[in-house]
DRENPA-3360 file (N, C-alpha, C; in nm, 2 decimals, always signed):
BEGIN
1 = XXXXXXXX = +1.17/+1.73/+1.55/+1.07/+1.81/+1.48/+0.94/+1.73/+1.48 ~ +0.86/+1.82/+1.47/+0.69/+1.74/+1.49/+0.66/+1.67/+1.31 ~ +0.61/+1.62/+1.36/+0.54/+1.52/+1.22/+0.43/+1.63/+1.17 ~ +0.45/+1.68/+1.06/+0.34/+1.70/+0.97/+0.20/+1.67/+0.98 ~ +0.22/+1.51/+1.02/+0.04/+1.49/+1.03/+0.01/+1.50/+1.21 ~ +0.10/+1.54/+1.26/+0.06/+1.53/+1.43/-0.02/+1.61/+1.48 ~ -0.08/+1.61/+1.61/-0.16/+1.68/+1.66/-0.11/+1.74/+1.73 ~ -0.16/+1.89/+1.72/-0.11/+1.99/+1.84/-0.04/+1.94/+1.96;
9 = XXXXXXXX = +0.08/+1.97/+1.99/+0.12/+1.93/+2.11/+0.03/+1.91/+2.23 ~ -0.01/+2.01/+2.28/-0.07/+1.99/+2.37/-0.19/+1.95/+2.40 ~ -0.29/+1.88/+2.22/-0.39/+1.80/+2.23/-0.32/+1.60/+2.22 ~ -0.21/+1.64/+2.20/-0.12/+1.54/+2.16/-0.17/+1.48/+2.35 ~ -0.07/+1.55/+2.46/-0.03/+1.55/+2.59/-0.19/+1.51/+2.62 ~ -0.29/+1.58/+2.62/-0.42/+1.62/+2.63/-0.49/+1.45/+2.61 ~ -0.49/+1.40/+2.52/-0.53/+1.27/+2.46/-0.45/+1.15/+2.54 ~ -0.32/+1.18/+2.55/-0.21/+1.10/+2.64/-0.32/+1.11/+2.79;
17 = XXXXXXXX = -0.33/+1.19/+2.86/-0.38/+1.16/+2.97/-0.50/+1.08/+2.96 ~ -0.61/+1.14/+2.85/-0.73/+1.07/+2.86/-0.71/+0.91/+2.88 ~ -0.65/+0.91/+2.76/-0.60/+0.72/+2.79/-0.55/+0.64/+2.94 ~ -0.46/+0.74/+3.00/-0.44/+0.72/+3.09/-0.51/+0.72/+3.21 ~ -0.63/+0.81/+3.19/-0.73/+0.77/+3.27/-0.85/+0.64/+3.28 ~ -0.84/+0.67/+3.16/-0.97/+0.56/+3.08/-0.91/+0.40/+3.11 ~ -0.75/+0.41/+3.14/-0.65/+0.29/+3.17/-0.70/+0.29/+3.25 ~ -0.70/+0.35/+3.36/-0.68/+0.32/+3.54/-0.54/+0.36/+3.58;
25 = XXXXXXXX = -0.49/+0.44/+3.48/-0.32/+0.46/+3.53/-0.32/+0.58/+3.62 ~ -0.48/+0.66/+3.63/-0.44/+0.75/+3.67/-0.57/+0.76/+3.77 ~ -0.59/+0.71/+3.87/-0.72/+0.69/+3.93/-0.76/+0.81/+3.94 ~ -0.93/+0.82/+3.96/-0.99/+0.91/+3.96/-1.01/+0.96/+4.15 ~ -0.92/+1.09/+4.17/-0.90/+1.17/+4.30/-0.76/+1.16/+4.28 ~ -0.69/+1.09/+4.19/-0.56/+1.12/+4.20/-0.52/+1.33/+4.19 ~ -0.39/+1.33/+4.24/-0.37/+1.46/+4.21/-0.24/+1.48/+4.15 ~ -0.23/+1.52/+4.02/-0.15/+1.54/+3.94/-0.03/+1.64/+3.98;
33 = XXXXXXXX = +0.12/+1.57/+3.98/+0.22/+1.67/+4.03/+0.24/+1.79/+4.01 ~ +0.31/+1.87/+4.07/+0.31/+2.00/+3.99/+0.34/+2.09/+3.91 ~ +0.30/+2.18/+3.80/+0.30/+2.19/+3.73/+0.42/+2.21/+3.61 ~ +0.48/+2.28/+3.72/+0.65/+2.25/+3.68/+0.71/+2.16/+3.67 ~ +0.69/+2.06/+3.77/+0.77/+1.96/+3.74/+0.69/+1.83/+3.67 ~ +0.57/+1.84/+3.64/+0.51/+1.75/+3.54/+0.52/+1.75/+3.43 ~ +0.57/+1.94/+3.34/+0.58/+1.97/+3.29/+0.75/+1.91/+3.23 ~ +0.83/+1.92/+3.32/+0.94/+1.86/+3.31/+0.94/+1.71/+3.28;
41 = XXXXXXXX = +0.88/+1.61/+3.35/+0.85/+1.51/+3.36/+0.80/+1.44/+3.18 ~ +0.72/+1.57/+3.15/+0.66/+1.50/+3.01/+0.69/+1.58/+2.86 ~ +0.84/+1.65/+2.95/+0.91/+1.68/+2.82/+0.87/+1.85/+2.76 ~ +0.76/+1.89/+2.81/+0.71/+2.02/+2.79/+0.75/+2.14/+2.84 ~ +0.69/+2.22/+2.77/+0.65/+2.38/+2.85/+0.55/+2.38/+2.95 ~ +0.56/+2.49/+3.02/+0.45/+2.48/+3.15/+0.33/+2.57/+3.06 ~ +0.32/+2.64/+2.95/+0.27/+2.71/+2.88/+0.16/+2.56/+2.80 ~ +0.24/+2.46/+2.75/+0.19/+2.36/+2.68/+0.11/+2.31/+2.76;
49 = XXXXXXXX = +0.19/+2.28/+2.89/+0.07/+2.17/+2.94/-0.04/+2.26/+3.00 ~ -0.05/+2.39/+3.05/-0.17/+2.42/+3.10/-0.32/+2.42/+2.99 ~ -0.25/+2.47/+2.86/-0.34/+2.40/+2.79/-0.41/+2.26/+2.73 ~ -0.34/+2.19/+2.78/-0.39/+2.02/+2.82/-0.48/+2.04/+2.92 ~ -0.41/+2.07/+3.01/-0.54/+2.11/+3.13/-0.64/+2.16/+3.10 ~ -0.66/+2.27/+3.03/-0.77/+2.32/+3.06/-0.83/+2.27/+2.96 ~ -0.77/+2.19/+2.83/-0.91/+2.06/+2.77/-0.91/+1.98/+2.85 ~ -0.87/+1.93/+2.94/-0.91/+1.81/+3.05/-0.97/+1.85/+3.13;
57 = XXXXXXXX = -0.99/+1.98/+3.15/-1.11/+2.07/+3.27/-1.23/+2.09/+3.19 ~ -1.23/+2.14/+3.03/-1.32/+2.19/+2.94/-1.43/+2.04/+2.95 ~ -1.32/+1.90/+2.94/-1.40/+1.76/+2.91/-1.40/+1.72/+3.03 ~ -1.45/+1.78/+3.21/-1.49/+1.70/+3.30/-1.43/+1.65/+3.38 ~ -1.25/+1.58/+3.29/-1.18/+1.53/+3.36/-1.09/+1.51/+3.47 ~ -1.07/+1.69/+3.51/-0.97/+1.74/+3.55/-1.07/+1.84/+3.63 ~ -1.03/+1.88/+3.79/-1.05/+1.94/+3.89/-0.93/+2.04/+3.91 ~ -0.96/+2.19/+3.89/-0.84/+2.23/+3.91/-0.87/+2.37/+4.05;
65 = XXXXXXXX = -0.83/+2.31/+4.14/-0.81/+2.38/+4.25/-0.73/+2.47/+4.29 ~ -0.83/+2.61/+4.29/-0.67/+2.69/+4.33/-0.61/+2.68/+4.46 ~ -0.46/+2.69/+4.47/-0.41/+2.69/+4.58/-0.37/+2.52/+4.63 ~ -0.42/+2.46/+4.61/-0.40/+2.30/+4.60/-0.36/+2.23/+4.48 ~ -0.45/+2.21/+4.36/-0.36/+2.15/+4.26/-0.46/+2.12/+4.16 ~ -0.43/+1.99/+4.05/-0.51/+1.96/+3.96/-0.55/+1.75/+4.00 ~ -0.67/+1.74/+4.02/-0.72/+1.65/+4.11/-0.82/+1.58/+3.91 ~ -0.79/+1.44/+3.93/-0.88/+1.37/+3.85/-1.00/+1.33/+3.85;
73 = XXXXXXXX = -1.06/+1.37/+3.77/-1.22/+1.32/+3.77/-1.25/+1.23/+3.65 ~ -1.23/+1.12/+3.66/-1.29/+0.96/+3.59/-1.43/+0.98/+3.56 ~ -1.45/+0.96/+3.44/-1.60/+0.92/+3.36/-1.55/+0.89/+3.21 ~ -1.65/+0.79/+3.21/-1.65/+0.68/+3.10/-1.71/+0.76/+2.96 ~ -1.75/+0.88/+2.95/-1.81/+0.95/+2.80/-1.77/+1.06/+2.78 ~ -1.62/+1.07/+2.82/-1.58/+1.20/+2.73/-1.58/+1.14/+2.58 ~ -1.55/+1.30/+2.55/-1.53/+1.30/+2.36/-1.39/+1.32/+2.36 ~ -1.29/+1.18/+2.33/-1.20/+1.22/+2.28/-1.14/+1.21/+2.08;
81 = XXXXXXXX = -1.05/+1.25/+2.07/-1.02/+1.22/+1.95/-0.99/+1.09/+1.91 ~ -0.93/+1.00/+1.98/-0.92/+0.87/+1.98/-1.01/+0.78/+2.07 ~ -1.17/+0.84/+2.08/-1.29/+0.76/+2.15/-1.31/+0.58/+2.09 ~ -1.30/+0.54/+1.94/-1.24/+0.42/+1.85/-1.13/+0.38/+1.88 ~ -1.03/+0.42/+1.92/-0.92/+0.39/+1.92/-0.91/+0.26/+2.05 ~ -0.94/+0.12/+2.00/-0.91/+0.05/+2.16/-0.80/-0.06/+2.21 ~ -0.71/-0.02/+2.12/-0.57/-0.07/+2.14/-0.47/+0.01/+2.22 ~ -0.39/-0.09/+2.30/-0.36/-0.02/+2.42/-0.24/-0.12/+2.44;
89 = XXXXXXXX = -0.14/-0.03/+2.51/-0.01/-0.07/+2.56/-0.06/-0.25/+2.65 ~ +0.03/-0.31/+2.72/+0.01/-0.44/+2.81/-0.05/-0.35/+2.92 ~ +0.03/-0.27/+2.95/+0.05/-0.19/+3.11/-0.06/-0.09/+3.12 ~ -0.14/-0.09/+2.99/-0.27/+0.08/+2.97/-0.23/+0.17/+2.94 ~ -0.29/+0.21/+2.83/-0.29/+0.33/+2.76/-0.20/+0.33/+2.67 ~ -0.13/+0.45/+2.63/-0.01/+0.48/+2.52/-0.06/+0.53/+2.43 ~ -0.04/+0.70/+2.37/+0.00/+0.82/+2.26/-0.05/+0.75/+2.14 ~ -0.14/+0.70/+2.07/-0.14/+0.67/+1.94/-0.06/+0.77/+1.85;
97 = XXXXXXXX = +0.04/+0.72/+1.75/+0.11/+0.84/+1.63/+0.06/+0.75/+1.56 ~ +0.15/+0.73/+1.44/+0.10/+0.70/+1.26/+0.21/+0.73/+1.22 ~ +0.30/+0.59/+1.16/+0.35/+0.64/+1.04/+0.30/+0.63/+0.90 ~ +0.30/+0.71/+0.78/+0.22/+0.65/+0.68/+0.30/+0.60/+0.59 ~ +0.24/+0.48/+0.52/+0.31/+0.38/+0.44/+0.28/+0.43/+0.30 ~ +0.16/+0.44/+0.27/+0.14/+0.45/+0.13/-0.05/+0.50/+0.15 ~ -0.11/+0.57/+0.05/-0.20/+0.61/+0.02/-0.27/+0.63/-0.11 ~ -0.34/+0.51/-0.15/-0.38/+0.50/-0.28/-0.55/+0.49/-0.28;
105 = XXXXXXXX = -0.55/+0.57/-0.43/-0.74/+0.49/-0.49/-0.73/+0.39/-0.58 ~ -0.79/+0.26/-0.50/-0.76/+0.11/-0.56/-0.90/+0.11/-0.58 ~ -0.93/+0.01/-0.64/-1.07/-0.09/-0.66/-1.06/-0.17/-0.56 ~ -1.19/-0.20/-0.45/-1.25/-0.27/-0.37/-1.23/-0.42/-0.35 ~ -1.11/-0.49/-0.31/-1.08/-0.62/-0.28/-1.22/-0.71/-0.30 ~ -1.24/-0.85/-0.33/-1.35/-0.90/-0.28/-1.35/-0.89/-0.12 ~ -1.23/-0.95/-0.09/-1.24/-0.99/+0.02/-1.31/-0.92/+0.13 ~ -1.31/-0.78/+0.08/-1.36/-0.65/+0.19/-1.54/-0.70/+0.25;
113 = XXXXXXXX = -1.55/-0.69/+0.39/-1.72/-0.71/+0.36/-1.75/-0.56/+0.30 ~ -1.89/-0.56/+0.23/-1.97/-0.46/+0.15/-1.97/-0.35/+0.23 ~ -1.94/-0.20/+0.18/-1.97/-0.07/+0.23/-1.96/+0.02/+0.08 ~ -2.02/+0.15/+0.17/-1.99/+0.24/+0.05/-2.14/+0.24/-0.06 ~ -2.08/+0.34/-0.17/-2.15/+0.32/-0.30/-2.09/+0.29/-0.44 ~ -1.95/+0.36/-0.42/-1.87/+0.34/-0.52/-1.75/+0.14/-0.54 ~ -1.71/+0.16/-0.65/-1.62/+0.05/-0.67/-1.47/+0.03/-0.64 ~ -1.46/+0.14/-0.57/-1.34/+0.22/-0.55/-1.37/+0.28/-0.42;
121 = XXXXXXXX = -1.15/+0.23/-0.33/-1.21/+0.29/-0.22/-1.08/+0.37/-0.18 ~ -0.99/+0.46/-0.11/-0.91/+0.50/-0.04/-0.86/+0.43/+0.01 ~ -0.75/+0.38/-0.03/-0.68/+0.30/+0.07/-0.55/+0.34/+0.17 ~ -0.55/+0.32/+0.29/-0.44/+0.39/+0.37/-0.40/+0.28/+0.48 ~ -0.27/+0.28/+0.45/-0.17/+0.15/+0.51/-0.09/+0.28/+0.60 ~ -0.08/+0.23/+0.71/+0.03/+0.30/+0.79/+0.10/+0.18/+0.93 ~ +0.14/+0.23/+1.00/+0.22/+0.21/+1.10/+0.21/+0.26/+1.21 ~ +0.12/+0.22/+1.32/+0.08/+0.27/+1.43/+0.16/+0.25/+1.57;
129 = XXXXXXXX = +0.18/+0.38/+1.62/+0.30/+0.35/+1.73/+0.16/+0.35/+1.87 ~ +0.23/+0.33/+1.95/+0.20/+0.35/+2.11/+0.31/+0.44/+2.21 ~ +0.30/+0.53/+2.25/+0.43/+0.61/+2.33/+0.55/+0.61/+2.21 ~ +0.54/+0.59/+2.08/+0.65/+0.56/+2.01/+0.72/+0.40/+1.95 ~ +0.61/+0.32/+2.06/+0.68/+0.17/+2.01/+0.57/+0.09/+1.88 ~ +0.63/+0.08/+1.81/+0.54/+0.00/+1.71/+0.45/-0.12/+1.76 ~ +0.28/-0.10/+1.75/+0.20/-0.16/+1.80/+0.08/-0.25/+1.65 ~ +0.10/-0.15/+1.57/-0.01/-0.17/+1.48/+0.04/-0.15/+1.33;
137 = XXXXXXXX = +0.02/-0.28/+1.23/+0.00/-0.19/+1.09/-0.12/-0.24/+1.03 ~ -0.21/-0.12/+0.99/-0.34/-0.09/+0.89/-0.35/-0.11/+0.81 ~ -0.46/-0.10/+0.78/-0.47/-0.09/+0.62/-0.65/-0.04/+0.62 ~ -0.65/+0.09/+0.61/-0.79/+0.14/+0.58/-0.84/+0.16/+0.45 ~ -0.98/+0.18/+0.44/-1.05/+0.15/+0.32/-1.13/+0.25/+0.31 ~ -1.17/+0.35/+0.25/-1.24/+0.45/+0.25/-1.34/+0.51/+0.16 ~ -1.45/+0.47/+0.14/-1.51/+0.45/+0.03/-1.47/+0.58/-0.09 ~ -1.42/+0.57/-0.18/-1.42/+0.67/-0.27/-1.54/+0.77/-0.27;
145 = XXXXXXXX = -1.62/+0.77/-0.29/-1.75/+0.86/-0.35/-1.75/+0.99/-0.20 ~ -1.69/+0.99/-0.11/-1.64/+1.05/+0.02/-1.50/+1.18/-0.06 ~ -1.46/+1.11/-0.14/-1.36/+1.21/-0.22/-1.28/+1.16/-0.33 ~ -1.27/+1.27/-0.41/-1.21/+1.26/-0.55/-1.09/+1.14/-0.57 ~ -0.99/+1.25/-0.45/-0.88/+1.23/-0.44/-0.81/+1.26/-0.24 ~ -0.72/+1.16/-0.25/-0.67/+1.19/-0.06/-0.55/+1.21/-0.10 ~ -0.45/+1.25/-0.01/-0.29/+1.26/-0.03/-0.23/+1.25/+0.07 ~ -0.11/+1.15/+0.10/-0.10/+1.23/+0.24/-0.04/+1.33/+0.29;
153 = XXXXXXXX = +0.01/+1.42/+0.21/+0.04/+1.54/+0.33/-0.07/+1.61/+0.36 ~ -0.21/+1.55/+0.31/-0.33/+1.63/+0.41/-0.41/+1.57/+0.49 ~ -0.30/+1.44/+0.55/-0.41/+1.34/+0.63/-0.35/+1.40/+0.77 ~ -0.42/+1.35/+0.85/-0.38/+1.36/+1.04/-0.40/+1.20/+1.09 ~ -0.27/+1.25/+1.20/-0.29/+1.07/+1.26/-0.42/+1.05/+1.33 ~ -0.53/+1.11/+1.34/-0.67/+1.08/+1.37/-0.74/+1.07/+1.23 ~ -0.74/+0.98/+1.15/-0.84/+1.02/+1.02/-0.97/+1.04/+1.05 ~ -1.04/+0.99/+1.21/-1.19/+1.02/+1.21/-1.18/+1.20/+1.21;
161 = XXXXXXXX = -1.05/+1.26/+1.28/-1.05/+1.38/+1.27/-1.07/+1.41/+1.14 ~ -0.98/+1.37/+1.09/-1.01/+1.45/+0.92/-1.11/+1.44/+0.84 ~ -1.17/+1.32/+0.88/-1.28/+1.29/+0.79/-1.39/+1.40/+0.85 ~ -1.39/+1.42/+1.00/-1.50/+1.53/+1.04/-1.52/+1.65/+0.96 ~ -1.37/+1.71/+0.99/-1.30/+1.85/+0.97/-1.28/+1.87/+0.79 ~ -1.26/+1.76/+0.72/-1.22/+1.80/+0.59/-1.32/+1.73/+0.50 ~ -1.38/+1.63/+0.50/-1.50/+1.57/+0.42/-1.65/+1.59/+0.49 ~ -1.65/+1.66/+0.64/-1.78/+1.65/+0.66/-1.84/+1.47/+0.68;
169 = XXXXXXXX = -1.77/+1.43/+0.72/-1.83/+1.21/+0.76/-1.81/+1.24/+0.87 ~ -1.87/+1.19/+0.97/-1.90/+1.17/+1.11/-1.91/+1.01/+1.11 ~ -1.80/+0.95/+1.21/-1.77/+0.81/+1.24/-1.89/+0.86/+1.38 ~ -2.00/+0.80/+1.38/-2.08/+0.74/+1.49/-2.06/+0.65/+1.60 ~ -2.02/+0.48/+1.45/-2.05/+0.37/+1.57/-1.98/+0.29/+1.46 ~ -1.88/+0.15/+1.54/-1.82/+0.08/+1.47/-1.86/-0.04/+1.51 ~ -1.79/-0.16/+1.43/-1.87/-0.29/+1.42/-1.72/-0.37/+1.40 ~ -1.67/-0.46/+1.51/-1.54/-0.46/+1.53/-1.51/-0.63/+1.56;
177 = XXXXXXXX = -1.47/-0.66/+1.51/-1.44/-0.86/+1.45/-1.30/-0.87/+1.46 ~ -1.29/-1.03/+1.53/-1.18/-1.05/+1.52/-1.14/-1.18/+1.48 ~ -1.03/-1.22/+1.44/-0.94/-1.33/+1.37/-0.80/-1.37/+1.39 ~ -0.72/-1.45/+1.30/-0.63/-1.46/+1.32/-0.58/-1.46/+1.18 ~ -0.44/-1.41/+1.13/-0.48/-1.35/+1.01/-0.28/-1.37/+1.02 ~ -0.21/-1.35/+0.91/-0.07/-1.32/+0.88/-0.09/-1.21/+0.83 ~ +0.05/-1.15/+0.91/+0.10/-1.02/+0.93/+0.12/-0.99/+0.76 ~ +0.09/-0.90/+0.68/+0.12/-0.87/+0.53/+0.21/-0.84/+0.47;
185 = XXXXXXXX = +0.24/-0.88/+0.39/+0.38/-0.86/+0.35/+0.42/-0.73/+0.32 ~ +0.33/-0.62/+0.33/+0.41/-0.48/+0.31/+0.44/-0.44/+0.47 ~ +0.41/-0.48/+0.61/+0.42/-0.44/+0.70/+0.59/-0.40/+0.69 ~ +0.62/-0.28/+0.75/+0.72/-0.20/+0.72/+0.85/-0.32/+0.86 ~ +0.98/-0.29/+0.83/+1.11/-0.38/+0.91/+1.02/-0.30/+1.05 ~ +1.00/-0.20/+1.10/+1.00/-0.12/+1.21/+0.91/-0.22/+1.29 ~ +0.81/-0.29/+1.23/+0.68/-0.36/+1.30/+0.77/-0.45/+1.36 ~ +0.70/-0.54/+1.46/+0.81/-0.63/+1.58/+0.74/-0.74/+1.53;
193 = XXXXXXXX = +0.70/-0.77/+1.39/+0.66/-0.91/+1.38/+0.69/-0.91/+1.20 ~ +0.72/-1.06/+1.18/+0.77/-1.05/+1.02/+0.68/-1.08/+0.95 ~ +0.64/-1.04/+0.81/+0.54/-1.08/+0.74/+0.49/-1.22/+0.73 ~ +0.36/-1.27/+0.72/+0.34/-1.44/+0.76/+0.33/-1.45/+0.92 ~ +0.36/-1.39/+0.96/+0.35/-1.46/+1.09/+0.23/-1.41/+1.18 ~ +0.17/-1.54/+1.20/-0.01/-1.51/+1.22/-0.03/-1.47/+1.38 ~ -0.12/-1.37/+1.38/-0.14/-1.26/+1.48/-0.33/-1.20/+1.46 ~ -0.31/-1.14/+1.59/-0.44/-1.09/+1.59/-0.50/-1.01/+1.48;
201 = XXXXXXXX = -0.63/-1.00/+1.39/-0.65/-0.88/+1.29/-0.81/-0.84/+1.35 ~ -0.72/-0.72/+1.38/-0.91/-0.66/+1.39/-0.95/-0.64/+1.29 ~ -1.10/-0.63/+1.22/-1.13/-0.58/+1.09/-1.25/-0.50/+1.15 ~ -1.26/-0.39/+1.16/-1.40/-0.26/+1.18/-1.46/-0.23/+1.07 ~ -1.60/-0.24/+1.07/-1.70/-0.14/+1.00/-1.71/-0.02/+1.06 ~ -1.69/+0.11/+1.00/-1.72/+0.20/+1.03/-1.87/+0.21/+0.99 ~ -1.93/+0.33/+1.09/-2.07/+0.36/+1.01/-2.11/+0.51/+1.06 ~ -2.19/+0.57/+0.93/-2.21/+0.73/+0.97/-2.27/+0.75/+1.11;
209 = XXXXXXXX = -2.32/+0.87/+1.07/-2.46/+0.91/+1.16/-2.61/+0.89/+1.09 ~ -2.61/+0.83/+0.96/-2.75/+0.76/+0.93/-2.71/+0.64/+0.93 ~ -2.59/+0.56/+0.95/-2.61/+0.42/+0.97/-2.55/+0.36/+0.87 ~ -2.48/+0.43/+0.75/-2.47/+0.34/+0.61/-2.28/+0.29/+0.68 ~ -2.28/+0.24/+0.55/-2.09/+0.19/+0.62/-2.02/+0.24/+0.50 ~ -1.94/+0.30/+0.57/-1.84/+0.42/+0.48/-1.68/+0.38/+0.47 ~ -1.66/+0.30/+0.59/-1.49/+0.26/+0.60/-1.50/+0.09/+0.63 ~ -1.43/+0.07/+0.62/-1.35/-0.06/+0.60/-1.19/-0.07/+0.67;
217 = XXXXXXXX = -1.18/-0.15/+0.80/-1.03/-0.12/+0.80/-0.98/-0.25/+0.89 ~ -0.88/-0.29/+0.86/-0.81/-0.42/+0.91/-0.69/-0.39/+0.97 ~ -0.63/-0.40/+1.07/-0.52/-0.39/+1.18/-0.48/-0.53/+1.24 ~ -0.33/-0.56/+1.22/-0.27/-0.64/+1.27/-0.14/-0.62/+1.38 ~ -0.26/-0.64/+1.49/-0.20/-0.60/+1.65/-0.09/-0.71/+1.66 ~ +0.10/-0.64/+1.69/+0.15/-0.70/+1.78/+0.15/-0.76/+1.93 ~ +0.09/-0.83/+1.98/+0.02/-0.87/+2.08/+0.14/-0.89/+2.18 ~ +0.31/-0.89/+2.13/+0.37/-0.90/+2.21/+0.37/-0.75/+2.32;
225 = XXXXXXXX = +0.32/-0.63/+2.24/+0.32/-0.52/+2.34/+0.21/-0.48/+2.35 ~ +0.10/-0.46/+2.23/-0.03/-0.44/+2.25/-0.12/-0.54/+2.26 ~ -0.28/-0.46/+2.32/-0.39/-0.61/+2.31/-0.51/-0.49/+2.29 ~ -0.57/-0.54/+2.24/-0.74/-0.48/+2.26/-0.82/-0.43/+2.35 ~ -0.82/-0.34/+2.41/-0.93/-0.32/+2.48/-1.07/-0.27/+2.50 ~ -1.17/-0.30/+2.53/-1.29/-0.26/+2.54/-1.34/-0.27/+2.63 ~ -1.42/-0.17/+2.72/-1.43/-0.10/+2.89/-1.58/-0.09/+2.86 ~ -1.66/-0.17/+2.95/-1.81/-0.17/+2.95/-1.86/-0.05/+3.06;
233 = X = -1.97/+0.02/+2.98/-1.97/+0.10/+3.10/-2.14/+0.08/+3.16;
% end
């Protein structure tokens, strides 16, 4: 059964490729198998995946030829849903999901650098997969004064989605630091590293479309399967 907070299947599949291009897993003039049996290959309907296609034709990426096939076209500025997202399998790419841990309105850690307006912020701890393997656990920060109240049966494993679509915040441009940090002691048995044990922490500023900083969020990458990526263009 699909997860509650998941994305449409076929923007699910849809997003899967992007990464996979954006990896190099899928060079650009490649031609993508046929549609039946790709369809087979990734678990789907032939009904699902044409709709992947044709958001991967809508966003540039995808050449679809009649009579021949569906041929790749590589460029570095599509708009995806996980455009932020730059953690990545060893091998490239991999399905970002979410499991969620807990979702509370706490008071503002010192430790947080400064954002926001309020004293109070959203906090959202989850469990981030890759293809399904445990890669990431979070912990986001969300400035209160953005909303009353969050819950999660109304979050999505994209929060910049939600935040678009249900608060009106547009994530712009992020501001992305790194350290070496112990894994937290709420990180759920599933993660492949045990609490204390010191690993990579990304910590991001988010920032609007006027520039102010609205989120706050810290990620503790398993580096045995994931690593960071960032692709200069």
């Amino acid at each position: 059964m699909r997860d509650r907070h998941s994305l449409p299947l076929y923007l699910q599949i849809s997003e899967m490729l992007i990464r996979e291009i954006n990896a190099g897993r899928l060079a650009d003039g490649a031609r993508l198998p046929p549609e039946r049996e790709y369809a087979a290959q990734l678990g789907t309907s032939v009904g699902t995946l044409r709709k992947s296609l044709a958001d991967l034709t809508e966003k540039g990426l995808l050449e679809r030829i009649q009579g021949s096939g569906n041929y790749v076209r590589a460029r570095q500025d599509v708009q995806s849903v996980y455009t932020f997202f730059r953690v990545e399998l060893h091998e490239g790419g991999g399905l970002p999901t979410a499991d969620f841990i807990s979702v509370d309105r706490v008071r503002k850690p010192d430790d947080l650098p400064e954002f926001g307006k309020s004293d109070e912020a959203h906090r959202i701890r989850r469990l981030r997969r890759l293809n399904g393997i445990p890669a990431i656990v979070e912990e986001i920060w969300l400035d209160a004064s953005y909303a009353s109240s969050i819950s999660e049966a109304e979050l999505s494993e994209s929060l910049y989605l939600f935040y678009r679509e249900k608060l009106g915040l547009w994530i712009s441009s992020a501001d992305d630091r790194f350290s070496v940090s112990p894994v937290p002691e709420w990180a759920p048995a599933e993660f492949g590293m045990e609490a204390g044990t010191p690993t990579v922490l990304a910590t991001r500023i988010s920032f609007d479309n006027e520039g102010n900083r609205v989120e706050v969020s810290r990620g503790w990458i398993d580096t045995n399967v994931a690593t960071y990526v960032s692709r200069l263009k």
